[in-house]
C-alpha positions, -999 to +999 in steps of 0.1 A: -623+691+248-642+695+218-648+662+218-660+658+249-685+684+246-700+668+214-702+636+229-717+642+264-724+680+264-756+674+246-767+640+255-796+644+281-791+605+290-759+609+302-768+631+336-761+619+370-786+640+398-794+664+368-755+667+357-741+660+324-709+639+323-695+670+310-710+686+341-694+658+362-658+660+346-659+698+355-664+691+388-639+669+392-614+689+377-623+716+399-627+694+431-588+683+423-573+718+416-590+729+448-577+699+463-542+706+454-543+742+460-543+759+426-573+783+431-573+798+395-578+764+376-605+752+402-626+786+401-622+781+360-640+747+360-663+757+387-672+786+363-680+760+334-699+741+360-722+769+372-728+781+341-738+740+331-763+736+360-753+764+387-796+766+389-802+731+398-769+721+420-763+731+455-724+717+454-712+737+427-720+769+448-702+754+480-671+751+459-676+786+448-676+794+486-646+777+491-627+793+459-635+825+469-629+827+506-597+805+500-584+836+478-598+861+506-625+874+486-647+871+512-676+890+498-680+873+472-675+839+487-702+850+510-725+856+479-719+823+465-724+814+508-763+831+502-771+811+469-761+776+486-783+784+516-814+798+498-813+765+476-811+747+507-827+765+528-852+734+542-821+717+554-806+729+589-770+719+583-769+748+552-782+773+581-756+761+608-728+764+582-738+800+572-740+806+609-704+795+618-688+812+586-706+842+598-700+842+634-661+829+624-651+858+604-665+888+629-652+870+658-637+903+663-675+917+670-675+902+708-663+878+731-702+861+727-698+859+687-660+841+692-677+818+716-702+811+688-676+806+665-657+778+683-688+760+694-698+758+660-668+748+645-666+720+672-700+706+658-684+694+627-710+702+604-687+722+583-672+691+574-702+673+560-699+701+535-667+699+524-631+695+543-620+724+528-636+749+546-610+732+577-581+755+564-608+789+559-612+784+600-580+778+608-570+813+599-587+847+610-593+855+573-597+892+557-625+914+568-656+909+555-680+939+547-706+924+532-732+932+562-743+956+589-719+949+617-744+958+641-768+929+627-745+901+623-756+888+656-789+889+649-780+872+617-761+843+636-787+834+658-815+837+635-795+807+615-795+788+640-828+797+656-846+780+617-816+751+622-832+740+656-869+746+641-863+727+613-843+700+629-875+693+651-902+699+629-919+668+617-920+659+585-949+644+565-928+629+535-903+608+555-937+594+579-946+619+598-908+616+616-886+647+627-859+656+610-833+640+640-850+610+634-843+603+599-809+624+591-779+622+606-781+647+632-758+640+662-766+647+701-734+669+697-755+695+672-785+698+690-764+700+721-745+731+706-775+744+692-791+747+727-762+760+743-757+785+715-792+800+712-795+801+752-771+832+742-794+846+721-812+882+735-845+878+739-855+908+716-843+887+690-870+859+694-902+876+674-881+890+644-864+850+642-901+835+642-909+857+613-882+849+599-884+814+598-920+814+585-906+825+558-886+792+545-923+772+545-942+804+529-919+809+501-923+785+468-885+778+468-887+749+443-899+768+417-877+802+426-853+817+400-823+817+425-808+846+400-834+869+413-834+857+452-819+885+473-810+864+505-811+892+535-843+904+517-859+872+513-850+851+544-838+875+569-855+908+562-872+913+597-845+923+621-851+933+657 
């Protein structure tokens, strides 16, 4: 591997979307390990690969998601869950995913936060991500403590209350257009999303507007992801 390292490691032509090859053939290792189910060896390489360019790449954090919940450490898959959403955070899908692994492991909460759950998963979004968040829903999965119980509704909705915003906004870099007009948003999602935030209480409406100001306000390009406390710095008004 020495080798390797010498010759591509510090070779700033040979990057693909801000990736050295080295980069690339950790991620590939990792992506096949996870494939074939040996968690250890994939969370190794993804460790490489977030140390490589874990500040520029959105990917290497969903396979950090997927390592960690797949080993039922579902805290910290949930962290590495934050970091891919704040780098994403102008992008609806990253919100709707958040929302459905939230809403899918405290289905227990209510009969309204299970409902969530399914219509979410039906959505298919998920998949877009990765496929191997398919066997992570197909199983209840251990608890996860990582938030106030009594807020994760609040939580759920407000995901998909900035998914629906930012699906309709209108954006001036793709000519004037909404977002459904130029992406690959299906009828199906912004059926869901309807149906789902028709649930939502109505005391949650103000604190989600704030909220959602807060994606446009903050200079996420430039942000040190290290330092970004995600309840604090996207979802810190609650009703």
């Amino acid at each position: 591997s020495s080798g390797i390292n010498a010759e591509y490691g510090g070779n700033p032509e040979n990057e693909k979307c801000g990736k050295t090859l080295l980069n690339q053939f950790h991620e590939s290792l990792a992506r096949s390990y996870l494939a074939t189910g040996q968690m250890d060896q994939a969370g190794r390489y993804n460790d490489m690969i977030v140390e490589g360019c874990g500040h520029t790449d959105v990917d290497c954090w969903v396979i950090r998601a997927i390592i960690f919940l797949r080993q039922g450490q579902t805290n910290e898959g949930f962290g590495a869950l934050e970091r891919c959403v704040a780098m994403s955070c102008g992008h609806p899908n990253s919100w709707i995913l958040f929302a459905l692994l939230l809403s899918h492991y405290h289905s227990h909460l209510s009969e309204d936060v299970e409902r969530l759950a399914g219509m979410l998963a039906v959505c298919g979004v998920w998949e877009r991500f990765s496929e191997h968040f398919g066997p992570i829903l197909a199983s209840p999965g251990p608890p996860l403590t990582r938030y106030n119980s009594s807020l994760v509704p609040f939580y759920i909705h407000n995901a998909l209350f900035n998914a629906q915003r930012l699906i309709t906004s209108v954006y001036e870099q793709q000519n004037s257009k909404t977002y459904a007009e130029f992406s690959t948003t299906t009828p199906l999602i912004s059926e869901i999303l309807a149906s789902a935030l028709s649930l939502m209480s109505d005391s949650f409406r103000e604190a989600c507007q704030r909220n959602y100001h807060l994606i446009h306000k903050g200079s996420w390009d430039d942000a040190d992801f290290n330092k970004v406390v995600f309840l604090d710095s996207f979802l810190p008004n609650v009703p």
